[in-house]
mmCIF file of the N, C-alpha and C atoms, coordinates in Angstrom:
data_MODEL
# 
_entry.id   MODEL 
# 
loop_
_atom_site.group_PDB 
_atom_site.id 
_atom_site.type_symbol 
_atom_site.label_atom_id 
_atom_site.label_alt_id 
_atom_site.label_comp_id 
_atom_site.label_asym_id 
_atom_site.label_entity_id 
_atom_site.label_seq_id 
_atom_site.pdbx_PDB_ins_code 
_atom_site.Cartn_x 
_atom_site.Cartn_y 
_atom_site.Cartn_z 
_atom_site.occupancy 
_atom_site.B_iso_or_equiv 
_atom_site.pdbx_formal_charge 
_atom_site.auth_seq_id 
_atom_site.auth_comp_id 
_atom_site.auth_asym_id 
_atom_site.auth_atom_id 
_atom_site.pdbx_PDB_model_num 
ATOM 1   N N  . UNK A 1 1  ? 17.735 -38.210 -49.992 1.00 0.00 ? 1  UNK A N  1 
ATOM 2   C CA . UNK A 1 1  ? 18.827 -38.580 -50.871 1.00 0.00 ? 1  UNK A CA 1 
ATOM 3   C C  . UNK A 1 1  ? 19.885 -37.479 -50.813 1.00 0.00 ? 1  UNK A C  1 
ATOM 4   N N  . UNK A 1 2  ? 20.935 -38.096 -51.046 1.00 0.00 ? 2  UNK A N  1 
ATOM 5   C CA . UNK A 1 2  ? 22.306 -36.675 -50.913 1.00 0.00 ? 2  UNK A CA 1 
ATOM 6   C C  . UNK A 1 2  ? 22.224 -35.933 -52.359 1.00 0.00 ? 2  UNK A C  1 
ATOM 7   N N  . UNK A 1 3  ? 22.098 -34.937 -51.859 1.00 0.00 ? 3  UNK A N  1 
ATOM 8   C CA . UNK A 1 3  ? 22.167 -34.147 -53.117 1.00 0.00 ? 3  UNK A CA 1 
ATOM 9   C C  . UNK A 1 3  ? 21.067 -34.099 -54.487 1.00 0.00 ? 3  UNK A C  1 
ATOM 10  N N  . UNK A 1 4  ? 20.144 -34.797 -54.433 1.00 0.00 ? 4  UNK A N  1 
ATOM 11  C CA . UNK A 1 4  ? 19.120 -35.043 -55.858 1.00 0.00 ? 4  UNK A CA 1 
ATOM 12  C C  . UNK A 1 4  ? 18.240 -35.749 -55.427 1.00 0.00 ? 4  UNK A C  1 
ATOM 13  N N  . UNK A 1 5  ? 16.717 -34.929 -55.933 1.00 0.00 ? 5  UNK A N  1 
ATOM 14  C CA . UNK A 1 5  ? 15.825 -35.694 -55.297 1.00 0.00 ? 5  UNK A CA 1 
ATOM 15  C C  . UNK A 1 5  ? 15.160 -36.660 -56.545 1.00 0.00 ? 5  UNK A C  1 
ATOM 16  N N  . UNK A 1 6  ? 14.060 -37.526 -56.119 1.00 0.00 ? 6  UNK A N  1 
ATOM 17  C CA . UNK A 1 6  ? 13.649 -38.083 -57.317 1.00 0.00 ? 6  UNK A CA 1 
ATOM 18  C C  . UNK A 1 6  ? 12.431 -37.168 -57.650 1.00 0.00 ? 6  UNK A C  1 
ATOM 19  N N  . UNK A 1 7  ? 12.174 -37.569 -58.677 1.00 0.00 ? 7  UNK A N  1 
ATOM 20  C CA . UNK A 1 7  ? 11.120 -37.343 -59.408 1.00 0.00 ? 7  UNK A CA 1 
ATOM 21  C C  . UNK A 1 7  ? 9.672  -38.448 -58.745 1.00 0.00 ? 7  UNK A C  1 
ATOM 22  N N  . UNK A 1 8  ? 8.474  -37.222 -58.700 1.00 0.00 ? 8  UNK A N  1 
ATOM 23  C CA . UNK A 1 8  ? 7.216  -37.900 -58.727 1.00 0.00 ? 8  UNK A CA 1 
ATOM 24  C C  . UNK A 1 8  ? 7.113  -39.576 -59.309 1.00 0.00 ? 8  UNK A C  1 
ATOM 25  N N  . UNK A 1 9  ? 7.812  -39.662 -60.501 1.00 0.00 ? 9  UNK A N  1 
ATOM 26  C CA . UNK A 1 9  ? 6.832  -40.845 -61.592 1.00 0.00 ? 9  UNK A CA 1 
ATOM 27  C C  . UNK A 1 9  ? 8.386  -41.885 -60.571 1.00 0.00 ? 9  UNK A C  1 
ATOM 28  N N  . UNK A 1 10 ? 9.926  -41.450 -60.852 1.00 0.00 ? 10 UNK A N  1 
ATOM 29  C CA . UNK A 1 10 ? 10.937 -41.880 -60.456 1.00 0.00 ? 10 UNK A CA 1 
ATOM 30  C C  . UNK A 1 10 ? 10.728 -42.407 -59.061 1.00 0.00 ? 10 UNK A C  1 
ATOM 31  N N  . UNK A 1 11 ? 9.904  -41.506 -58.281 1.00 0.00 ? 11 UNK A N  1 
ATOM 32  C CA . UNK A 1 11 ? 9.675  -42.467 -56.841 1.00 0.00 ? 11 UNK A CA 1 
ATOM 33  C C  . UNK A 1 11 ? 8.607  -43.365 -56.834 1.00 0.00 ? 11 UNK A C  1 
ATOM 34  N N  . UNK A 1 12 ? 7.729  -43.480 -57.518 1.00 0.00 ? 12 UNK A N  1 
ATOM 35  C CA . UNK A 1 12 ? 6.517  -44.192 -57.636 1.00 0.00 ? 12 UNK A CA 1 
ATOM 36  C C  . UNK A 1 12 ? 7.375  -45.983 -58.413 1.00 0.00 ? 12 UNK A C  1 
ATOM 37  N N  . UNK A 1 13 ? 7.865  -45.063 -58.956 1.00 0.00 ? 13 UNK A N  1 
ATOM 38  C CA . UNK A 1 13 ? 8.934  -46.680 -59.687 1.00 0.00 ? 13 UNK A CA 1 
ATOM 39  C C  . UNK A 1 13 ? 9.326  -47.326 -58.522 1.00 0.00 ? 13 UNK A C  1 
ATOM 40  N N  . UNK A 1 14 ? 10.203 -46.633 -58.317 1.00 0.00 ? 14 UNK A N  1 
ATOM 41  C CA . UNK A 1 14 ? 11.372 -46.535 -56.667 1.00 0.00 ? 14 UNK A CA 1 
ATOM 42  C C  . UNK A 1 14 ? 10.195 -47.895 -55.496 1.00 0.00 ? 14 UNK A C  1 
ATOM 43  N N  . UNK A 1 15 ? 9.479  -47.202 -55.047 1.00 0.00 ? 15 UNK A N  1 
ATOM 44  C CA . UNK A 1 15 ? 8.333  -47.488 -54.242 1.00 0.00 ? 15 UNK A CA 1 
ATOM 45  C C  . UNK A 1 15 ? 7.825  -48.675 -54.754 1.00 0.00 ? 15 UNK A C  1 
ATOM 46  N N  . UNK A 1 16 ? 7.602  -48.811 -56.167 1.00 0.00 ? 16 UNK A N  1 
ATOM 47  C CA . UNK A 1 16 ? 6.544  -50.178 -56.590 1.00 0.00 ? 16 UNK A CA 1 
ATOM 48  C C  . UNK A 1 16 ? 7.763  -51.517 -56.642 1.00 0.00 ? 16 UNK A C  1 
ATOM 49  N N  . UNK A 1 17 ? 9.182  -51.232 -57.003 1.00 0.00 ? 17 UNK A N  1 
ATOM 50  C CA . UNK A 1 17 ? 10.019 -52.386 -56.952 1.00 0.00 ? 17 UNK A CA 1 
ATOM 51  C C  . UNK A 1 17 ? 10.513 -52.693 -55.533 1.00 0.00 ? 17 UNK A C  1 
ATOM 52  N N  . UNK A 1 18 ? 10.808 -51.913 -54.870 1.00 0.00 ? 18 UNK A N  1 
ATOM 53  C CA . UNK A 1 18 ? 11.347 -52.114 -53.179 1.00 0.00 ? 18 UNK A CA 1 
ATOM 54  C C  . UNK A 1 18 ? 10.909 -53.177 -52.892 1.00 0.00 ? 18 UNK A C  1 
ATOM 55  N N  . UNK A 1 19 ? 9.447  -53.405 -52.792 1.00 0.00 ? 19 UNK A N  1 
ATOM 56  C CA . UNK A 1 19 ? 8.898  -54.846 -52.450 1.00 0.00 ? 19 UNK A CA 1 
ATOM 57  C C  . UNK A 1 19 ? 9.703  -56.133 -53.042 1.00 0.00 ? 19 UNK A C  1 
ATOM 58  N N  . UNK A 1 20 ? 9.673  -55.783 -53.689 1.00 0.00 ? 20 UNK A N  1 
ATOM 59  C CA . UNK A 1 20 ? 10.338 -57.069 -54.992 1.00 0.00 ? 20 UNK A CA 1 
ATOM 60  C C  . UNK A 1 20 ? 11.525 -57.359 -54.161 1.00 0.00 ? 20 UNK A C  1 
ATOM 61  N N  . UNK A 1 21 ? 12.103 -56.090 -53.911 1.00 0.00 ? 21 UNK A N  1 
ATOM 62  C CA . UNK A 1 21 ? 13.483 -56.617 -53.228 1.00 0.00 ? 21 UNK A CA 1 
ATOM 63  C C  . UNK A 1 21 ? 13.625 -57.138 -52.206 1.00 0.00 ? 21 UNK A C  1 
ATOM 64  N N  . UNK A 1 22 ? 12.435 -56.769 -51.352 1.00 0.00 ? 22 UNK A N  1 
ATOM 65  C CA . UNK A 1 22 ? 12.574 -57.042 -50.112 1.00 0.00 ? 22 UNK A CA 1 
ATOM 66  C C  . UNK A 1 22 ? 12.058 -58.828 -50.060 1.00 0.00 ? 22 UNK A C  1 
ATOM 67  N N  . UNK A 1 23 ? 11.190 -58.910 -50.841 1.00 0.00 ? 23 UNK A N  1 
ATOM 68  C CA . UNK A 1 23 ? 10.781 -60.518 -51.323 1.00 0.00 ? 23 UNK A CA 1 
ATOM 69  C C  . UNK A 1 23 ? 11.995 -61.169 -51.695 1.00 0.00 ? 23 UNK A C  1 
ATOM 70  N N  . UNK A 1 24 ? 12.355 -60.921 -52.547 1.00 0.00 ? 24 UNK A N  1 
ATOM 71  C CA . UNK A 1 24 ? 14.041 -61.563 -53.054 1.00 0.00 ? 24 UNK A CA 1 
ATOM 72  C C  . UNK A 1 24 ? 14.581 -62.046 -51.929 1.00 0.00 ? 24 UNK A C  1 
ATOM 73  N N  . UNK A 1 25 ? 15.031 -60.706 -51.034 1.00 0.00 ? 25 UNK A N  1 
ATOM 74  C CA . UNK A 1 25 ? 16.080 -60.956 -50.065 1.00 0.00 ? 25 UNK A CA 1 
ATOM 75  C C  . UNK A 1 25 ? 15.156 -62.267 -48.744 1.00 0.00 ? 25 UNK A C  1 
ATOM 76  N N  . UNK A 1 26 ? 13.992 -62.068 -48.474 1.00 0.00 ? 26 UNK A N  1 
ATOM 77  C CA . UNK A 1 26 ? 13.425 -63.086 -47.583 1.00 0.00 ? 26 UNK A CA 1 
ATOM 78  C C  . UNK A 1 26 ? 13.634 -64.116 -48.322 1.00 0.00 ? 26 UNK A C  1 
ATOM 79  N N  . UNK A 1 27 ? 13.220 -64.219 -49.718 1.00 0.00 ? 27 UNK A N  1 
ATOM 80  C CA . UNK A 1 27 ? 12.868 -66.057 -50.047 1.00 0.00 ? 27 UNK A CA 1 
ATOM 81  C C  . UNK A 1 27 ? 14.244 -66.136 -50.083 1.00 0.00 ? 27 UNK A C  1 
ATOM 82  N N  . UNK A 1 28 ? 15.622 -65.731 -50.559 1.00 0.00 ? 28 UNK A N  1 
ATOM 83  C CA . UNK A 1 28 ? 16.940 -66.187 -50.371 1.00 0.00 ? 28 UNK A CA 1 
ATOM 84  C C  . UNK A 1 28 ? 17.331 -66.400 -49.330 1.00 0.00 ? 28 UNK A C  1 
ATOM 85  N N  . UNK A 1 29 ? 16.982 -65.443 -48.521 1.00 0.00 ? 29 UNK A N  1 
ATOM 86  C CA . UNK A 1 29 ? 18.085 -65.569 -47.510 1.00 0.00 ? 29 UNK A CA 1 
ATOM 87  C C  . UNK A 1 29 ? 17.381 -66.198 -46.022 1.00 0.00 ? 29 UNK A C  1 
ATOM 88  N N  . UNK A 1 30 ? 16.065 -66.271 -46.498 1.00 0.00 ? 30 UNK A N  1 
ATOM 89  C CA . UNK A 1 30 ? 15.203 -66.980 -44.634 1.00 0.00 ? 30 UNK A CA 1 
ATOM 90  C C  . UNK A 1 30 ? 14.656 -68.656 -45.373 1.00 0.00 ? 30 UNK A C  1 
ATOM 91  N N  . UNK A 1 31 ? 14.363 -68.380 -46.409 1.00 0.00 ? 31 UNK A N  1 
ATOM 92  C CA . UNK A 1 31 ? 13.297 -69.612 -47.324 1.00 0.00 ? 31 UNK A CA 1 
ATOM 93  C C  . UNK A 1 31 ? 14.254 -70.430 -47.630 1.00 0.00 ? 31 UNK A C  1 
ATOM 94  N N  . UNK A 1 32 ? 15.157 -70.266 -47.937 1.00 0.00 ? 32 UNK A N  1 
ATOM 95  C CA . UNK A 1 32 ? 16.456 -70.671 -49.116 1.00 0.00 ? 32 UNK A CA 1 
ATOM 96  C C  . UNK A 1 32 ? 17.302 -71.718 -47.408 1.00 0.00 ? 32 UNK A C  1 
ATOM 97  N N  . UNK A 1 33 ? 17.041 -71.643 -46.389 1.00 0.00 ? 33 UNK A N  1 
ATOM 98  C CA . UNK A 1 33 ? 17.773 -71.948 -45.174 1.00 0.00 ? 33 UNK A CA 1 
ATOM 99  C C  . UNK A 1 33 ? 17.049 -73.502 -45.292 1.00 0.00 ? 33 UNK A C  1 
ATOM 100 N N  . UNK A 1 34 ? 15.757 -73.660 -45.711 1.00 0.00 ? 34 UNK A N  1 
ATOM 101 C CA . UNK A 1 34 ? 14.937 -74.725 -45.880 1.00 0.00 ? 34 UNK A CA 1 
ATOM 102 C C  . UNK A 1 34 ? 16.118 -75.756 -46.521 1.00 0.00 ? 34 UNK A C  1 
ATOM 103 N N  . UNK A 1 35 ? 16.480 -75.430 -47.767 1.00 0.00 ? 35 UNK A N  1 
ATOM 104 C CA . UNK A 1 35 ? 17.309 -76.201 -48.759 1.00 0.00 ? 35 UNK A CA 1 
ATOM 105 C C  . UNK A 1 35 ? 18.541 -76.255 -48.578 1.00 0.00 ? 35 UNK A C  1 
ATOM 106 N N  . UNK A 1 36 ? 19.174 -75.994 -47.730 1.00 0.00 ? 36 UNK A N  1 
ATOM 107 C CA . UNK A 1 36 ? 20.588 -75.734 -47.083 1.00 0.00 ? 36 UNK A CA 1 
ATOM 108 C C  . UNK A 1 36 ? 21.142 -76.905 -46.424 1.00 0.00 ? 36 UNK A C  1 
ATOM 109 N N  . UNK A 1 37 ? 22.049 -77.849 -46.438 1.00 0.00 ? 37 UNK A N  1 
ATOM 110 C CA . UNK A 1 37 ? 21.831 -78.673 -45.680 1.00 0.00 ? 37 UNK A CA 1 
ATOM 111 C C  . UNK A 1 37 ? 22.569 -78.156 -44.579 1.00 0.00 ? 37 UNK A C  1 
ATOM 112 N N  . UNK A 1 38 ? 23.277 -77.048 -44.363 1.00 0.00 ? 38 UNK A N  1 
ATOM 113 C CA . UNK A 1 38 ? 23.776 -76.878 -42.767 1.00 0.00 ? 38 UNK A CA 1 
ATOM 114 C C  . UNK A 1 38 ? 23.064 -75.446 -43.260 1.00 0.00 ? 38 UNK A C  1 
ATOM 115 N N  . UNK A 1 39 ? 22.111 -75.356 -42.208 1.00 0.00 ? 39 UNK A N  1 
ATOM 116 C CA . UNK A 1 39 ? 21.091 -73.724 -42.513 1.00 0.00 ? 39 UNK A CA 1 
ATOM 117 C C  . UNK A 1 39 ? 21.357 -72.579 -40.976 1.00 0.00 ? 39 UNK A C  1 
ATOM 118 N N  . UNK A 1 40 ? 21.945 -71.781 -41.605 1.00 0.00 ? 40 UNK A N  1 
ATOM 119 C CA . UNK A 1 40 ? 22.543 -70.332 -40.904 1.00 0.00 ? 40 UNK A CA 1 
ATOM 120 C C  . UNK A 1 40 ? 21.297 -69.547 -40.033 1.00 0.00 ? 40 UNK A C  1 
ATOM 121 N N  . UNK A 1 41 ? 21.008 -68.887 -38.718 1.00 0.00 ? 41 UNK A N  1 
ATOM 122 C CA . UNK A 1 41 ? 20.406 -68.312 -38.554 1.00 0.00 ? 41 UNK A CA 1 
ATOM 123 C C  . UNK A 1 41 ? 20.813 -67.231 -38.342 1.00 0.00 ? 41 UNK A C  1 
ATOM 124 N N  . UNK A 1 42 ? 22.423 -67.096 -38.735 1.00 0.00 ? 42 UNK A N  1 
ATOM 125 C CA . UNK A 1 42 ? 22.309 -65.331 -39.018 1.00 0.00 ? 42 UNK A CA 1 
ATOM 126 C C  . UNK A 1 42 ? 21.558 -64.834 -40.407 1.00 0.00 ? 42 UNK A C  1 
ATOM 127 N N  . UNK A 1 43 ? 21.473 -65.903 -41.460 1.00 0.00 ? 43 UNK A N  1 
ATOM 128 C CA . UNK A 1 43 ? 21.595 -65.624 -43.014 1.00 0.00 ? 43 UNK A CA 1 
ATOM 129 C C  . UNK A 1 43 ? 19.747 -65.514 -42.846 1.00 0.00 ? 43 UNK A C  1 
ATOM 130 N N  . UNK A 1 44 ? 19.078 -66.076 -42.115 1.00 0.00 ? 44 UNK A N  1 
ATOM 131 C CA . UNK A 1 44 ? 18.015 -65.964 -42.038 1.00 0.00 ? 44 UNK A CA 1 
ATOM 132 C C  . UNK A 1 44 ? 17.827 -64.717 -40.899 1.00 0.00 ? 44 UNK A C  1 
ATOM 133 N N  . UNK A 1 45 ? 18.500 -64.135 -40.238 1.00 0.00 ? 45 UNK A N  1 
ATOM 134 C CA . UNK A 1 45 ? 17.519 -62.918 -39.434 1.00 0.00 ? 45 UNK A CA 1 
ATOM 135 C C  . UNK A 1 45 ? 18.337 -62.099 -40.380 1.00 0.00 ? 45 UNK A C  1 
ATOM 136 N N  . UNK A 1 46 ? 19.512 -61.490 -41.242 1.00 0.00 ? 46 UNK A N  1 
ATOM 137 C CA . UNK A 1 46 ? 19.676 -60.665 -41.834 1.00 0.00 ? 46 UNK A CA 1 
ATOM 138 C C  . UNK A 1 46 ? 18.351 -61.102 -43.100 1.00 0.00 ? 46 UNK A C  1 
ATOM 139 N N  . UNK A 1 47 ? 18.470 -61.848 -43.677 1.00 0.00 ? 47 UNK A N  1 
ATOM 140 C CA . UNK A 1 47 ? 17.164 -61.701 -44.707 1.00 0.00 ? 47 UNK A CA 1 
ATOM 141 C C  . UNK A 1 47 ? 15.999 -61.152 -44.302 1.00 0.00 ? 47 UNK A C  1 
ATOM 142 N N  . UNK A 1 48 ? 15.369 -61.647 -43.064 1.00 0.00 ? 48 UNK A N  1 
ATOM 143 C CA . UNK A 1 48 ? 14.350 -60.976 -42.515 1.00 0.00 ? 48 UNK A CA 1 
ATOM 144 C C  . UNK A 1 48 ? 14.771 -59.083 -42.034 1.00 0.00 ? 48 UNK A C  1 
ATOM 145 N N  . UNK A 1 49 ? 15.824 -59.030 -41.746 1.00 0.00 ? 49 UNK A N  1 
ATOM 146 C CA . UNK A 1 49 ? 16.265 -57.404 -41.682 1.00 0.00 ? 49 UNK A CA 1 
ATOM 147 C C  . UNK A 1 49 ? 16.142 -56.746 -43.184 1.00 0.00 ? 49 UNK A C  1 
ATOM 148 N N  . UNK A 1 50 ? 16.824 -57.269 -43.567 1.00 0.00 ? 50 UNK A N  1 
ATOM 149 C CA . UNK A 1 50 ? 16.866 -56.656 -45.630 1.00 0.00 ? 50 UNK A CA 1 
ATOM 150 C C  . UNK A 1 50 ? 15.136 -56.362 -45.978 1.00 0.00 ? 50 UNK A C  1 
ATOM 151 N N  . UNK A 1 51 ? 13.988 -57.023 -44.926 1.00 0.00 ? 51 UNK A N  1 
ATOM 152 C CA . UNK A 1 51 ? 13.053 -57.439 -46.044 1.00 0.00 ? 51 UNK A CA 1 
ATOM 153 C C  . UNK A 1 51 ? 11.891 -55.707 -45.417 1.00 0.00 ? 51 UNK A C  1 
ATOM 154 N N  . UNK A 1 52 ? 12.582 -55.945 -43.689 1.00 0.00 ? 52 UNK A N  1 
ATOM 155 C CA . UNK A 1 52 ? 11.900 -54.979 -43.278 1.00 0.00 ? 52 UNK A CA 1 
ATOM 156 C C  . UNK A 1 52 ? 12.809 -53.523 -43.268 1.00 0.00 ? 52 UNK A C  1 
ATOM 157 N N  . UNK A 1 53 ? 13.605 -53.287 -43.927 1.00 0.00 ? 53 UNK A N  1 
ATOM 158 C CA . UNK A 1 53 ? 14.328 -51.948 -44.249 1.00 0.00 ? 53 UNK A CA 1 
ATOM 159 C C  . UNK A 1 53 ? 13.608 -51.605 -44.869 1.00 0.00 ? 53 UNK A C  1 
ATOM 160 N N  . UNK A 1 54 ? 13.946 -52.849 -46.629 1.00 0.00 ? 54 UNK A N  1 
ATOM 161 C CA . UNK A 1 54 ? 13.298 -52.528 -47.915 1.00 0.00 ? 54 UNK A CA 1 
ATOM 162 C C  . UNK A 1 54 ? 11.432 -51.768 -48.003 1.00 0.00 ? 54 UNK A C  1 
ATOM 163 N N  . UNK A 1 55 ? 10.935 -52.670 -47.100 1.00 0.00 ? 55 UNK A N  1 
ATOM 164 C CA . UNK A 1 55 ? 9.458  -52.573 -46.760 1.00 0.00 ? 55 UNK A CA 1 
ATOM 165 C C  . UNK A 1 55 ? 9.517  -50.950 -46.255 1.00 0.00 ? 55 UNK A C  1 
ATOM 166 N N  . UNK A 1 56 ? 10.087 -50.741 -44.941 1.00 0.00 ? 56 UNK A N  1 
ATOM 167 C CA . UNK A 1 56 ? 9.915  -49.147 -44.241 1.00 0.00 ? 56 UNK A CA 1 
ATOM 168 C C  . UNK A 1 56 ? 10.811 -47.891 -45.142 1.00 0.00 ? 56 UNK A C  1 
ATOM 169 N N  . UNK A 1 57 ? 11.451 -48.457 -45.854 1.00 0.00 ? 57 UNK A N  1 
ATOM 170 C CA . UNK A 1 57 ? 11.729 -47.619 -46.934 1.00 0.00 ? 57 UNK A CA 1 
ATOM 171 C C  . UNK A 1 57 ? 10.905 -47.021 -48.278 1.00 0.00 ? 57 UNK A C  1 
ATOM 172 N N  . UNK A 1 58 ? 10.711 -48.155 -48.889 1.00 0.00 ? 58 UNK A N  1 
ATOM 173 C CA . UNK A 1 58 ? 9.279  -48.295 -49.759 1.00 0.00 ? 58 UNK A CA 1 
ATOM 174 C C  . UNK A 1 58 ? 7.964  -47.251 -48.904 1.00 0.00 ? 58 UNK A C  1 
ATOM 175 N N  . UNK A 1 59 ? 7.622  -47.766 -47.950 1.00 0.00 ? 59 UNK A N  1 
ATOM 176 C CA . UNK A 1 59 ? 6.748  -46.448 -47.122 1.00 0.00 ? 59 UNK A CA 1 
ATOM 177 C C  . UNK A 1 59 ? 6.786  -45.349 -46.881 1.00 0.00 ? 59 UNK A C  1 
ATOM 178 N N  . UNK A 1 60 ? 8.085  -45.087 -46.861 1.00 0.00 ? 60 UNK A N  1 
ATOM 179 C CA . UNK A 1 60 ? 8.854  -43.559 -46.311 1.00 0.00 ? 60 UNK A CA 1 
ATOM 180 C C  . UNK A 1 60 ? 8.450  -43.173 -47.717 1.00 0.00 ? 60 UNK A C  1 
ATOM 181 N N  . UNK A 1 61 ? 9.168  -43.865 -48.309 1.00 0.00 ? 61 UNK A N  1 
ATOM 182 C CA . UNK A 1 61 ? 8.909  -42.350 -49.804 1.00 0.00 ? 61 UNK A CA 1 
ATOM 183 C C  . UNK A 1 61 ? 7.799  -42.482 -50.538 1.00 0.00 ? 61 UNK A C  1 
ATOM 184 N N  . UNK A 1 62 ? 6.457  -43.457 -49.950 1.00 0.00 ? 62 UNK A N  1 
ATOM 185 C CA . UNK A 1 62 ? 5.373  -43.421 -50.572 1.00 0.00 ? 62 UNK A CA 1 
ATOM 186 C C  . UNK A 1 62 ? 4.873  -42.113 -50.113 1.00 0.00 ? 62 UNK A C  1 
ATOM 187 N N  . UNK A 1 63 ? 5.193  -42.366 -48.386 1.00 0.00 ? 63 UNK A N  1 
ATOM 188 C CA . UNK A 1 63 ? 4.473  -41.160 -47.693 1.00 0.00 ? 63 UNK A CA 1 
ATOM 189 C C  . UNK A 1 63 ? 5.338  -39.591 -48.296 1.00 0.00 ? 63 UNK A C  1 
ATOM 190 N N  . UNK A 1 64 ? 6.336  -39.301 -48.900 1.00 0.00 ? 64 UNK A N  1 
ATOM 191 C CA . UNK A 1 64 ? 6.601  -38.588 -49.246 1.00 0.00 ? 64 UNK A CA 1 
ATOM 192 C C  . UNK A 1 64 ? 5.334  -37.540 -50.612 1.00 0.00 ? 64 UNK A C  1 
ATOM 193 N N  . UNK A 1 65 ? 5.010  -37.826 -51.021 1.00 0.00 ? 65 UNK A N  1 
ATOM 194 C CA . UNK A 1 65 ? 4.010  -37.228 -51.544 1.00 0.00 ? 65 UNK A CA 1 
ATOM 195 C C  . UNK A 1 65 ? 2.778  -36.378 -51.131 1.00 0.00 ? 65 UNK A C  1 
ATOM 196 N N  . UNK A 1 66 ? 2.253  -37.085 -49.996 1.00 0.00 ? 66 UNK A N  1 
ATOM 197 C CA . UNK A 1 66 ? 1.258  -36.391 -48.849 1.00 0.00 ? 66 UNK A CA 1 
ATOM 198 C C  . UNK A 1 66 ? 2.153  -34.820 -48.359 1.00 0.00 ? 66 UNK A C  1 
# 
């Protein structure tokens, strides 16, 4: 992070919602193409990108503690 790091309990937060987001962004933006009647496959490989940032991010600062 620029300039400020988090806190132990602050990254454990950080870390336990990421998922969430990264779920959000798949079921909107890859799932959500289902119900679309003209369905995007950019809107679906960026959702699938959003889901695996969120995911290798969430990891990075789990592994930060070790």
């Amino acid at each position: 992070m620029v300039g400020w790091k988090l806190k132990r309990g602050q990254r454990a937060m950080f870390v336990d919602k990421l998922p969430d987001a990264a779920n959000l962004a798949i079921g909107a933006l890859v799932f959500g193409q289902f119900l679309s009647p003209e369905p995007s496959t950019l809107l679906a490989v960026v959702g699938l990108a959003l889901w695996c940032v969120f995911i290798a991010w969430a990891a990075a600062l789990a592994g930060e503690d070790e």
